[in-house]
BALOBA-960888 format. One line per 3 residues: number of its first residue (from 1); for each residue z negated, y, x of N, C-alpha, C. Coordinates in steps of 0.2 Angstrom, whole numbers. Layout:
N
NUM) Z,Y,X,Z,Y,X,Z,Y,X  ... $
% end
This chain:
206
1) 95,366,-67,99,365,-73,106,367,-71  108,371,-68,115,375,-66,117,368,-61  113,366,-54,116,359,-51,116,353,-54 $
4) 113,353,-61,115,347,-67,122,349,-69  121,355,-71,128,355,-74,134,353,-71  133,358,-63,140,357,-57,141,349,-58 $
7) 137,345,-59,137,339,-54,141,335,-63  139,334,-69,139,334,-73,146,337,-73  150,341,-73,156,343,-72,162,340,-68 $
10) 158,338,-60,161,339,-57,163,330,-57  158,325,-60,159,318,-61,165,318,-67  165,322,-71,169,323,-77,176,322,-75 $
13) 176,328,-69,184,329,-68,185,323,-63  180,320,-59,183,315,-57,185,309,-61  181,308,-66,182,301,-69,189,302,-71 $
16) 190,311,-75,196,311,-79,201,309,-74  200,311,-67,206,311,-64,208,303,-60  204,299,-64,206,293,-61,207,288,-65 $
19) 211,289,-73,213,287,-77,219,292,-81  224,290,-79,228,293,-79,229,294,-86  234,298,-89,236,303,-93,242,304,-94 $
22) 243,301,-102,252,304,-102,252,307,-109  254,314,-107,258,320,-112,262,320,-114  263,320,-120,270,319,-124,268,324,-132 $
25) 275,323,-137,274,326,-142,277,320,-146  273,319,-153,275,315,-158,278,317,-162  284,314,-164,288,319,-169,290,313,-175 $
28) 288,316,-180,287,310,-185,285,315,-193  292,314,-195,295,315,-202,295,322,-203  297,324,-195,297,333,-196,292,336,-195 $
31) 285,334,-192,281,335,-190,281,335,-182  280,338,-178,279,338,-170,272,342,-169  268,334,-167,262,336,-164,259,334,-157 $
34) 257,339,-154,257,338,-143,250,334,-145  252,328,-140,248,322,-138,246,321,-130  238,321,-131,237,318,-123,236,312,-123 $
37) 236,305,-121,233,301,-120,231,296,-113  224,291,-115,223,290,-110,220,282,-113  223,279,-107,223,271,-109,227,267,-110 $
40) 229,259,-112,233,255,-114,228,251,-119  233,250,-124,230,245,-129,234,243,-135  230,239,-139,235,240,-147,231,241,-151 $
43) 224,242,-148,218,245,-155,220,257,-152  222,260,-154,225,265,-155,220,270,-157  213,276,-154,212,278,-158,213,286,-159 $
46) 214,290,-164,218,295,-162,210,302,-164  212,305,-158,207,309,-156,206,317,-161  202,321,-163,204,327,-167,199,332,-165 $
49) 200,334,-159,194,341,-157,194,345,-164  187,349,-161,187,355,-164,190,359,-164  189,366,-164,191,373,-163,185,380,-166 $
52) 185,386,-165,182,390,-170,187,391,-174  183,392,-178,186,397,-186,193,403,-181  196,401,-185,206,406,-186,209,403,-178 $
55) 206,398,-174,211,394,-169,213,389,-171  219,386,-169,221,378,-168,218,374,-164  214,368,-165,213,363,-160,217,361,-155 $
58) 214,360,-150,219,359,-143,217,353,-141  224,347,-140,221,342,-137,218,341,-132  218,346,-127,215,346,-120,207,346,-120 $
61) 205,350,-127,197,350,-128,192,342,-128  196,337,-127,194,331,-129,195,327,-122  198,332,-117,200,327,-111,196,323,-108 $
64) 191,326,-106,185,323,-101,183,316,-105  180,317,-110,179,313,-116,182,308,-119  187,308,-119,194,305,-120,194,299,-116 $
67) 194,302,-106,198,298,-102,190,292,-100  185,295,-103,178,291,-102,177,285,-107  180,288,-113,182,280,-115,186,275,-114 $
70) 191,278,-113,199,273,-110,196,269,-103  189,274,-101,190,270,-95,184,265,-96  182,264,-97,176,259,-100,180,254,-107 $
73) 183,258,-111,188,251,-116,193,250,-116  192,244,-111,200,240,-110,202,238,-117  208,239,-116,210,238,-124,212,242,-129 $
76) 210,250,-128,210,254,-132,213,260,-128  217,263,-133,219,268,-130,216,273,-134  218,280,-131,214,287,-135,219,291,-135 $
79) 220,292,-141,226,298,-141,226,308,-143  221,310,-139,218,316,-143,226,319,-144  223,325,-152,230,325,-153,228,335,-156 $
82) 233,339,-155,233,346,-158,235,347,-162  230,346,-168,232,343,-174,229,353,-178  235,354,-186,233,358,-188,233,356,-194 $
85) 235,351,-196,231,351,-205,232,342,-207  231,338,-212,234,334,-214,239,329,-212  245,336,-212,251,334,-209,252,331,-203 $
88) 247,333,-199,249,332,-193,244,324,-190  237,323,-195,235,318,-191,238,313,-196  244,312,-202,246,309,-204,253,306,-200 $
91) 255,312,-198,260,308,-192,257,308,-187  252,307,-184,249,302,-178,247,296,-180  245,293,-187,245,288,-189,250,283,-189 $
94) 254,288,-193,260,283,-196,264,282,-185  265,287,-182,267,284,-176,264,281,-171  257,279,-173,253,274,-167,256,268,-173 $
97) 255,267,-179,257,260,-181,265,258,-180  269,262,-178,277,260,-177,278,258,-171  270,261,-167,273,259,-160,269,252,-157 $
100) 266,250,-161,263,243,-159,257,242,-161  253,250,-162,246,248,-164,242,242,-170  240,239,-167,236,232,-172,231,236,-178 $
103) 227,241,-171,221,243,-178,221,251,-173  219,256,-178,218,264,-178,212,265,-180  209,269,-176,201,272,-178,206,279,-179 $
106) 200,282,-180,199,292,-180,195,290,-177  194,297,-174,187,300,-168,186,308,-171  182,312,-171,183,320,-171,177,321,-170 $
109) 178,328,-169,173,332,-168,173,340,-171  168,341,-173,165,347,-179,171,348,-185  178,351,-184,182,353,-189,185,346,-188 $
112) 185,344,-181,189,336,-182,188,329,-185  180,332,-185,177,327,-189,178,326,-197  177,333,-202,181,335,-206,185,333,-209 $
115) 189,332,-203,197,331,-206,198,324,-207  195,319,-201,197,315,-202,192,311,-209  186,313,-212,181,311,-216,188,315,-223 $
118) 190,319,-224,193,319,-229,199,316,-229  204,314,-223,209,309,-223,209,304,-224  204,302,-222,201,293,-221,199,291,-227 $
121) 198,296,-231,196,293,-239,198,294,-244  204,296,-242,211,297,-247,216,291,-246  214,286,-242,218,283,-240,214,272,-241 $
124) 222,269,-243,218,264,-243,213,260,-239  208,255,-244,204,251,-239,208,247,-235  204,248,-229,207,244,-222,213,247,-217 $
127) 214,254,-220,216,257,-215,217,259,-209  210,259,-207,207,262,-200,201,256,-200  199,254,-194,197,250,-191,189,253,-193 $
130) 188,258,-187,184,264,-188,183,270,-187  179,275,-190,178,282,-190,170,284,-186  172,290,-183,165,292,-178,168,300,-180 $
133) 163,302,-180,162,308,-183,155,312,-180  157,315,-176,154,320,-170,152,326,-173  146,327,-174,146,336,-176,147,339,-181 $
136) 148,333,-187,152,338,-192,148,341,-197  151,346,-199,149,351,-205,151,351,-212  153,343,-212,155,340,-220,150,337,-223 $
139) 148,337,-228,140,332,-234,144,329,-237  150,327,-238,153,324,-244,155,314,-240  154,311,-243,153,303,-241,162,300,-240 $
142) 160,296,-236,165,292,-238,165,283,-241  169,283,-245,168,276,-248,171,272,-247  174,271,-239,178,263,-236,173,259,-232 $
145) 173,253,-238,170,248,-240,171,243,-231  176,244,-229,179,238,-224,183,244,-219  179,249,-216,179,254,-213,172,255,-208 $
148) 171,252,-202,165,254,-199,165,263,-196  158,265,-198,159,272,-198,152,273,-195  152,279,-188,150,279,-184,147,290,-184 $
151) 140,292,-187,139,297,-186,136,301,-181  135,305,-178,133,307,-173,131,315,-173  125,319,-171,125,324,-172,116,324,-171 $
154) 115,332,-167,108,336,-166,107,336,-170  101,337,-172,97,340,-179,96,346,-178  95,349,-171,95,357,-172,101,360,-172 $
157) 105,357,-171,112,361,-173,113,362,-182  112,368,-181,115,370,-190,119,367,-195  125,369,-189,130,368,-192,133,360,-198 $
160) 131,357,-191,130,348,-192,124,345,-197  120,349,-198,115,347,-202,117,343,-208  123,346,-212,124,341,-217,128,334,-217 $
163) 125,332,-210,129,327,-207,124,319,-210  118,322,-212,113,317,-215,116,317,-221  120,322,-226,120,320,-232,128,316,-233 $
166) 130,317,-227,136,314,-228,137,306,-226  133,305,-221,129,298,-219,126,297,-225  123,296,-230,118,296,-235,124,292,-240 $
169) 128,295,-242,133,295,-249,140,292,-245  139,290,-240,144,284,-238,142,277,-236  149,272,-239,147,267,-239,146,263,-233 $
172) 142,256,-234,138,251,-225,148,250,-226  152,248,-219,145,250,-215,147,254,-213  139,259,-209,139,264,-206,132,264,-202 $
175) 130,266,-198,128,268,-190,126,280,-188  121,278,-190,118,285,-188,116,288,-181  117,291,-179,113,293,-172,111,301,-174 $
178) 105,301,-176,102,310,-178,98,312,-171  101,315,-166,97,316,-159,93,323,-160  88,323,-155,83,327,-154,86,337,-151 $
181) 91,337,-150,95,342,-148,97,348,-151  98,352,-149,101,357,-153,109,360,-154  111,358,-150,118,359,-146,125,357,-149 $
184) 129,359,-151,135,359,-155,141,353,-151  143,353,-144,147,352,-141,147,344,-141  154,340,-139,152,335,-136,148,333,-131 $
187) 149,337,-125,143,336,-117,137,337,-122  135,343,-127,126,341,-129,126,335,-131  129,332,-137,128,326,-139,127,320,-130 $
190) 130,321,-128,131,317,-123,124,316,-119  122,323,-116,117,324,-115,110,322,-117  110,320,-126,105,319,-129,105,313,-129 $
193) 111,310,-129,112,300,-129,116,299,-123  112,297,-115,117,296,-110,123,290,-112  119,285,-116,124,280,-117,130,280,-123 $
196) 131,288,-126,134,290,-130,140,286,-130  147,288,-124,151,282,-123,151,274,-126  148,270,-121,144,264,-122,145,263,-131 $
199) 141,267,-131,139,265,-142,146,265,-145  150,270,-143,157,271,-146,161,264,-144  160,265,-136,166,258,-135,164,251,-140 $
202) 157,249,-138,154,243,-141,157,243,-150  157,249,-153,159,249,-159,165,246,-163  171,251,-156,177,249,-158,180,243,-155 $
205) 174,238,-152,176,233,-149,174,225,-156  168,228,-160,168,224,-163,172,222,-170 $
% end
C-alpha cells in the first residue's frame, strides 16, 4: 500500500510537471483572488478546493487534479482559485467571461463544492455549462434546468453522505457516481473510479 502510494504520488507530480502553470491574481471589482491555472481554452472551468473548518481554501490543493485534467481536455482550461466567500468565486466568473471564455463550469470539492451548489443556483439558467460536485456536505438540490451536473462521493464517508439527497432534489440533467469507499479526498475518490478524470473530461466536452 505505502509503494502504491509513492508511485501514485510520484506519477502525480510528474504529470503536474508536464503541464504547465501560470499564477496570477484576479482582481475584479475590488476583489483579489490568487489563481493557478492549467491549460488553454475558451470553455473556462473555475476550480474551489476545500479546506477544514476556520482555514481558507488554497488554490494549490487542486493542483495535481487540476493539471490532469488540462492535460487530457484540450480545450478547457482549469482555473483553481483561493476562494473565501461568494465574493470571490463571483469575480472568477465574471473575469473568466471578460477574458474570452465561451462557456464556464464550477468544479469543487467538500466546502468547494458547497459553494458552488449555493452559487450556481442563485444565478440565471444557462450560466454555467456545467457543475461537479466532489464530496460535498450540502442536501439541498439545484434547479438548473440547462446546467449539466455531475455528483461524486464515497458512501462511507459521512460527511458527503448527504450528497444523495442533494442528487435527489436537483434537476436532469444530472449524473451520479455513489463509490464503494470511505475516503473524504480527491485521490480516495480517484482511487475508487480510476477513470474519475475521463468522466469529467467526457462531460465537459459534451
Amino acid at each position: 500500500m505505502i509503494l502504491r502510494n509513492l508511485l501514485l504520488c510520484f506519477a502525480g507530480l510528474t504529470l503536474a510537471a508536464s503541464v504547465a502553470a501560470e499564477e496570477f491574481d484576479i482582481k475584479q471589482d475590488g476583489v483579489t483572488v490568487a489563481a493557478l491555472a492549467y491549460g488553454s481554452g475558451d470553455h473556462v472551468v473555475l476550480a474551489l478546493p476545500g479546506a477544514r473548518p476556520g482555514t481558507q481554501p488554497n488554490r494549490n490543493a487542486l493542483k495535481k487534479f487540476s493539471a490532469e485534467i488540462a492535460e487530457k481536455g484540450a480545450g478547457i482550461k482549469i482555473v483553481s482559485i483561493s476562494w473565501s466567500d461568494a465574493g470571490s468565486l463571483a469575480a472568477a466568473v465574471r473575469h473568466a467571461r471578460e477574458n474570452g471564455a465561451a462557456k464556464v463550469s464550477l468544479l469543487g470539492h467538500s466546502r468547494g463544492a458547497e459553494m458552488i451548489r449555493q452559487y450556481a443556483s442563485a444565478q440565471p439558467e444557462g450560466e454555467f455549462n456545467s457543475l461537479i460536485l466532489l464530496s460535498s456536505g450540502d442536501d439541498q438540490g439545484i434547479p438548473l434546468e440547462k446546467t449539466k451536473k455531475l455528483f461524486v462521493y464515497n458512501k462511507g464517508d459521512a460527511y458527503a453522505r448527504p450528497t444523495a439527497a442533494s442528487f435527489e432534489k436537483s434537476a436532469e440533467p444530472k449524473q451520479m457516481l455513489a463509490l464503494d469507499g470511505d475516503g473524504h479526498l480527491v485521490d480516495h475518490l480517484k482511487a475508487e473510479r480510476p477513470s474519475l478524470i475521463d468522466d469529467i473530461v467526457e462531460m465537459l466536452k459534451l
